[in-house]
C-alpha positions in Angstrom: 70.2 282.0 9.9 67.8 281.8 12.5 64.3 280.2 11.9 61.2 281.2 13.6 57.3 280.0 12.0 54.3 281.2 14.1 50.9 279.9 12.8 47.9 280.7 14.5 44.8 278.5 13.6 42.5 280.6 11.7 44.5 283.8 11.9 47.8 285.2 10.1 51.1 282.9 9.6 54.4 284.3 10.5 57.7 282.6 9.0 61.3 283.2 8.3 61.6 280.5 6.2 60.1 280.6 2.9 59.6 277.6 0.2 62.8 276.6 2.3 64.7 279.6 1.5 65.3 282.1 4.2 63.6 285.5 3.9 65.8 288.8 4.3 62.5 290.9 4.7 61.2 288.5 7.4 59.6 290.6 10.5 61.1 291.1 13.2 59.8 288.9 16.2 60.4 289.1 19.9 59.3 285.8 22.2 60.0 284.7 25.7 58.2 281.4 26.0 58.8 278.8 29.2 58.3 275.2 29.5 58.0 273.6 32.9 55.6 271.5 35.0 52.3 272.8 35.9 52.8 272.8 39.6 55.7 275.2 39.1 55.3 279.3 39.4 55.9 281.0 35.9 55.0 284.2 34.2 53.3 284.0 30.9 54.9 283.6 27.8 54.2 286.2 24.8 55.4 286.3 21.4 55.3 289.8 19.4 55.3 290.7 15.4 56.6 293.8 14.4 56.2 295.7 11.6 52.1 294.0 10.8 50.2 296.2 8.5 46.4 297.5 9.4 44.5 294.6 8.6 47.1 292.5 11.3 45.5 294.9 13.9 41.8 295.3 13.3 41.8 291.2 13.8 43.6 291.1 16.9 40.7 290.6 19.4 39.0 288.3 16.9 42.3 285.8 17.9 41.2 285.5 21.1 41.4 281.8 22.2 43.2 280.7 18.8 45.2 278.1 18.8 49.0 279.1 18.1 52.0 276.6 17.3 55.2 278.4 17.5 58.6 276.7 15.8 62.0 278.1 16.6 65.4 277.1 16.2 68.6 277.7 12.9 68.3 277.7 9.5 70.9 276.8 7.1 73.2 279.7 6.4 75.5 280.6 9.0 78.9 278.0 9.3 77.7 276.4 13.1 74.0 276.5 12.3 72.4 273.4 12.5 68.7 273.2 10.7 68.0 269.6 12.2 67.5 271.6 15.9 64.5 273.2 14.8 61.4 272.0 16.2 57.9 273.0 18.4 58.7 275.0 21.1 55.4 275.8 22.3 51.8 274.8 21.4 49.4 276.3 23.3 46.0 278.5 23.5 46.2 283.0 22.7 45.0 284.2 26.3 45.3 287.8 25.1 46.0 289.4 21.4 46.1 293.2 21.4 48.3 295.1 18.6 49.8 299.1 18.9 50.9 301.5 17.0 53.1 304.2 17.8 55.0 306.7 15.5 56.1 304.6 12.6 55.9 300.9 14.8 53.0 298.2 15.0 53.3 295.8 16.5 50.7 292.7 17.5 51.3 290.7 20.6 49.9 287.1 21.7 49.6 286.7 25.0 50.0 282.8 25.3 48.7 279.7 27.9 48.2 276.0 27.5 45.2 275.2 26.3 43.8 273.6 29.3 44.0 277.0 31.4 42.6 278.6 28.2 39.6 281.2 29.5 36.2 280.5 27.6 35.0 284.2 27.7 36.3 287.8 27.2 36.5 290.5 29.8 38.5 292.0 32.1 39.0 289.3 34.7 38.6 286.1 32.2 37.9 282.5 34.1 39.2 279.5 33.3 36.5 276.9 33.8 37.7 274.4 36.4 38.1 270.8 35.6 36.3 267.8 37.6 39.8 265.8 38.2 38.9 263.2 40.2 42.2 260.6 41.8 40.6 257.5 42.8 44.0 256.0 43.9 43.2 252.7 45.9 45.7 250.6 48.7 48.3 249.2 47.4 48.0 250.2 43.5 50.8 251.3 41.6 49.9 255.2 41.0 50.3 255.0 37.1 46.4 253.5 36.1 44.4 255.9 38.9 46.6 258.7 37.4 45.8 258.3 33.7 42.2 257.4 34.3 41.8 260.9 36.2 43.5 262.7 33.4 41.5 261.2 30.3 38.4 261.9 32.3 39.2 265.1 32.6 40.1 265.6 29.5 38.7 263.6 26.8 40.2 263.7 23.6 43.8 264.6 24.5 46.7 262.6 24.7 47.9 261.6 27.9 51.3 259.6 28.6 52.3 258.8 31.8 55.5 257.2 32.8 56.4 257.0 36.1 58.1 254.8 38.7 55.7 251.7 39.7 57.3 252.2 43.1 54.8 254.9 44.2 52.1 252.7 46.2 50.3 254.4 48.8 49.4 252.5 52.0 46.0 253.6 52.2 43.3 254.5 49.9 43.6 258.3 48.4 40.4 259.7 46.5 40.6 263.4 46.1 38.7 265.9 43.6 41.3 269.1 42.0 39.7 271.7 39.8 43.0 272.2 37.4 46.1 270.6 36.6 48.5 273.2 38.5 46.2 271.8 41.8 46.7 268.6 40.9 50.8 268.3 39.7 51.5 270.3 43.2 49.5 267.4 44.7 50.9 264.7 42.2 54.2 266.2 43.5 54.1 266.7 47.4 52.7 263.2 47.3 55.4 261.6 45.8 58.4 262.7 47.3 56.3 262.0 50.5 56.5 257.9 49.5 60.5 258.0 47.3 62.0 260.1 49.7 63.0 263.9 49.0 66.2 262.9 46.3 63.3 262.0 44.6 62.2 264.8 41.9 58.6 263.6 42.1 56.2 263.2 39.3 55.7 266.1 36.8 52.3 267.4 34.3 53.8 269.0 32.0 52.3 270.0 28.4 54.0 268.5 25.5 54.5 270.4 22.1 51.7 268.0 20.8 48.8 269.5 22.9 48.9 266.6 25.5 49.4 266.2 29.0 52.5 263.9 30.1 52.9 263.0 33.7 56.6 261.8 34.2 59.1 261.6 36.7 62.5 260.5 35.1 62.4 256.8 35.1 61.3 257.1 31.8 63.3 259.2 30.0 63.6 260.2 26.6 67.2 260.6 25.1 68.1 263.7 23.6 70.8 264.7 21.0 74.1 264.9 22.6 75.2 269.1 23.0 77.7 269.9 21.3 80.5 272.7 22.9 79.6 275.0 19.8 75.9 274.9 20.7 76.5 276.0 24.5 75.9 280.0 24.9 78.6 280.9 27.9 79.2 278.3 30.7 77.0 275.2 32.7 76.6 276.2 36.2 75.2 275.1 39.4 71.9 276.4 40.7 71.2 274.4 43.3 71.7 271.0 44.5 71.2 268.6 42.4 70.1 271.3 39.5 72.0 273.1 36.4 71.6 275.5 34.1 72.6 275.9 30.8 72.4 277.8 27.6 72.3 277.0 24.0 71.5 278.7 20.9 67.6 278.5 20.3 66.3 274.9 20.0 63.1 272.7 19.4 64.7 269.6 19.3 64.8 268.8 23.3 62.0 268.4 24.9 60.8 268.5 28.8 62.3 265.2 30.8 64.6 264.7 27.8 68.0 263.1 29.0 70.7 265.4 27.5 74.5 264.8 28.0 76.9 268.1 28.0 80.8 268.0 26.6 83.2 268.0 28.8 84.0 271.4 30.4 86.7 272.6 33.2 85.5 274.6 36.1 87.8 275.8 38.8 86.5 277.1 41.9 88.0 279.0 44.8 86.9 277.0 48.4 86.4 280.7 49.7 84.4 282.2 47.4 81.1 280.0 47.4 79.6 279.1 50.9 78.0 275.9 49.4 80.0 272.9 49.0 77.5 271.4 46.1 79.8 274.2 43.9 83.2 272.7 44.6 85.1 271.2 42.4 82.6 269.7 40.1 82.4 269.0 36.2 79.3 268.8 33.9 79.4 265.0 33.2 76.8 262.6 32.8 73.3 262.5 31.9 70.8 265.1 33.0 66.9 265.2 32.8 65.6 268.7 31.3 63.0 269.8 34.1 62.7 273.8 32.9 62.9 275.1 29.1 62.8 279.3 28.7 63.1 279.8 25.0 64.4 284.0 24.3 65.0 285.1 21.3 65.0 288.9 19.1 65.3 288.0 15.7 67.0 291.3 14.3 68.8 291.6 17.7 72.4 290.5 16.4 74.4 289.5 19.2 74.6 285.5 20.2 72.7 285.7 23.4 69.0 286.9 21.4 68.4 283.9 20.3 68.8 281.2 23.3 67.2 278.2 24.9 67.4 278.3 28.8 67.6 274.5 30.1 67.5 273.8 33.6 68.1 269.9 34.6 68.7 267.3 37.2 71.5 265.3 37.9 70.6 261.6 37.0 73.7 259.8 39.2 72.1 258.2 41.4 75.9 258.4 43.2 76.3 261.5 42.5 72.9 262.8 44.0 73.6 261.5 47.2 76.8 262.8 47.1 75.3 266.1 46.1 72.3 265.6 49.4 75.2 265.0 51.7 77.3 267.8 50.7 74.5 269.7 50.9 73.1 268.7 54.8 76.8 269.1 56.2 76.5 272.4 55.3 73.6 273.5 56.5 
């Protein structure tokens, strides 16, 4: 059956799962929630509750900056479901909360952001306060110290991990000031591939499930459960050099810069029908490091594809990549 538990600190507490025994009469939510580094474009995720009574919707402004964990993933019940996949797959800050009702439907939607762009007042153009980040990255010093020193300073009280390659020295000093995190990782980023080289994916911020910051880049990686063929929703494909996607039914149990290995699958492609030569003849094997999570789902919605985990990864051979980069360049 699938499992979905939404508690918002202080405010109501949504669950499909309960005393460990699924619930038939469980509402009906819809969520589209994303994952990704914080130097990367994204639209906002939202979650929405249907069928909340009237005391659900008088409260709705009052939510406004709540914290808000939201759990996803199977329950036991259905012959391929797996209940050790659930997990946290999103823990984050309400930027908006407004409820409707229309006809016979209410509904109450959270409007959802990490907590570190999470606005401090309400009106119709909120601002998030901007952060005194400060880089004081001196001549020949691995990166890894300046870049946990800015980020605790920033943001006292929060976890930060970073685990990146001690490889990136910089040949002169860099001091620099950002006001937020999605400054900083595009800096953290450019910068980067600027001293590996542009096969390198660079380093990361990305917000963990736990409310902390982790600044990675895949030298560090964290293995994931190996994905089973029944888990995968339709085919692995090719996005770009270097880059998959992939679809499985909804997940918590793999997280951002998790190392995940696919089964073995057989793709045949047609020289003529794809003008890029990174498509060609190639199979999903190997390890891959998760750089993008989208986590859709419609709980009353019955068909397989309402209730998904969107992964997009990188190829981690370092063969293979350079394969992939020359491929690539004779075809351009």
């Amino acid at each position: 059956m699938r499992y979905y538990d939404i508690n918002v600190g202080g405010g109501p507490h949504y669950t499909s799962l309960v005393n460990g025994k699924f619930d038939p009469g469980a509402l009906n939510v819809e969520m589209d929630i994303q994952v990704q580094a914080s130097d990367v474009p994204a639209a906002g995720s939202y979650v929405r509750v249907w069928g909340i009574g009237l005391a659900a919707i008088s409260q709705s402004q009052s939510l406004f900056g709540k914290p808000i964990t939201v759990r996803g993933g199977m329950s036991a019940g259905l012959p391929l479901a797996k209940p050790q996949q659930q997990g946290v797959l999103v823990t984050c800050s309400i930027w908006q909360c407004f409820a409707n009702w229309i006809g016979t439907d209410q509904t109450q939607d959270f409007v959802i952001t990490t907590p570190f762009n999470a606005p401090t007042s309400i009106g119709p153009n909120p601002k998030t306060p901007p952060k005194n980040i400060v880089l004081n990255w001196k001549k020949g010093t691995p990166l890894s110290q300046p870049l946990q020193n800015a980020l605790r300073t920033a943001y006292p009280g929060t976890q930060v991990n970073v685990q990146i390659s001690p490889m990136l020295v910089y040949a002169q000093d860099e001091i620099g000031y950002h006001g937020n995190l999605e400054q900083f990782g595009t800096y953290l980023r450019r910068i980067s591939q600027e001293i590996l080289g542009p096969s390198y994916p660079g380093v990361s911020l990305n917000f963990n499930t736990a409310g902390g910051i982790d600044a990675v880049d895949g030298t560090t990686p964290v293995t994931a459960p190996v994905i089973a063929y029944e888990d995968l929703i339709g085919q692995p494909t090719w996005i770009e050099a270097f880059k998959i996607q992939f679809k499985t039914v909804m997940r918590g149990d793999i997280k951002f810069n998790s190392v995940i290995t696919l089964p073995k699958t057989l793709i045949t492609n047609i020289q003529g029908n794809n003008s890029q030569a990174v498509n060609q003849g190639l199979t999903f094997q190997g390890g891959f490091t998760v750089c993008s999570i989208r986590h859709c789902g419609n709980f009353r919605q019955p068909d397989a594809a309402s209730w998904v985990s969107i992964f997009e990864a990188y190829a981690n051979n370092p063969q293979g990549s350079a394969q992939f980069a020359a491929m690539a360049a004779a075809n351009q």
